[in-house]
C-alpha positions as MATLAB code, in Angstrom:
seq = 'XXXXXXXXXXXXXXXXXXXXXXXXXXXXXXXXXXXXXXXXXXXXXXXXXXXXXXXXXXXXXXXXXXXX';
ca = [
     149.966   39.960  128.486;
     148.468   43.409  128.562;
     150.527   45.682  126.593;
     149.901   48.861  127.092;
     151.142   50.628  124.255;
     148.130   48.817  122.018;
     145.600   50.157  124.013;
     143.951   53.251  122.417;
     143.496   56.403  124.218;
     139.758   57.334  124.678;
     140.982   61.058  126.125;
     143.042   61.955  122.863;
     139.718   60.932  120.330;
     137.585   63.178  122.653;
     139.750   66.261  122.756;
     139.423   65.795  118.644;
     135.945   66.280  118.723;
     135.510   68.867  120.902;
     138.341   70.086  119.276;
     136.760   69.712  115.509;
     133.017   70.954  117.327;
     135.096   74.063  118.447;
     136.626   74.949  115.044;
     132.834   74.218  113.334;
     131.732   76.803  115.698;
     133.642   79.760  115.137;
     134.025   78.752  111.247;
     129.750   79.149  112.221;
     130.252   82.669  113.456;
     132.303   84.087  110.823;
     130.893   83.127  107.806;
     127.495   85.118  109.530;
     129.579   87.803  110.320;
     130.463   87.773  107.222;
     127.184   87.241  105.243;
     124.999   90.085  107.299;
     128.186   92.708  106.575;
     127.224   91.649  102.809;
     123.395   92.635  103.439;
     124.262   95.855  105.294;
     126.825   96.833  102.530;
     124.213   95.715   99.960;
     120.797   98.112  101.600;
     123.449  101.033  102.622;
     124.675  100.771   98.889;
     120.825  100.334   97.174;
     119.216  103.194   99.747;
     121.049  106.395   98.429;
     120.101  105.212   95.303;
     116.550  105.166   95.907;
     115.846  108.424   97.878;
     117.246  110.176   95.062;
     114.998  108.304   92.526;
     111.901  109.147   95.055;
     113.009  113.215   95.388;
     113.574  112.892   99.294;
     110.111  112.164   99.858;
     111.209  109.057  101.843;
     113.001  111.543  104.596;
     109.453  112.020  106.643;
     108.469  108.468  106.399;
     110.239  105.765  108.649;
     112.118  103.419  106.880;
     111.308   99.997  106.649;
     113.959   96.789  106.407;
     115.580   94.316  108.581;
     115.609   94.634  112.494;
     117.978   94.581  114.478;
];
């Protein structure tokens, strides 16, 4: 009458998810890791360029742009 082997197993579907939420997570981190080393590249690339347009003027003043 009760067959065992039909029964499904409520352990394996939440190991999946937390599993799955695990894997979202660190999928998460990395592409923000990966998008703020785009900004930084980005500003470190664009400030040379613009303290040579300004003449070094910019050296005395403190520079302005995202915190950290």
């Amino acid at each position: 009458m009760n067959d065992p082997r039909n029964k499904p197993n409520p352990t394996t579907r939440v190991a999946a998810i937390i599993v799955v939420a695990v894997l979202i997570a660190l999928a998460t981190l990395v592409y923000n890791a990966l998008k703020g080393k785009r900004e930084y590249d980005a500003e470190k690339a664009s400030a040379p360029a613009s303290e040579v347009s300004i003449g070094g003027a910019s050296s005395a003043a403190p520079q302005t742009g995202a915190s950290q």
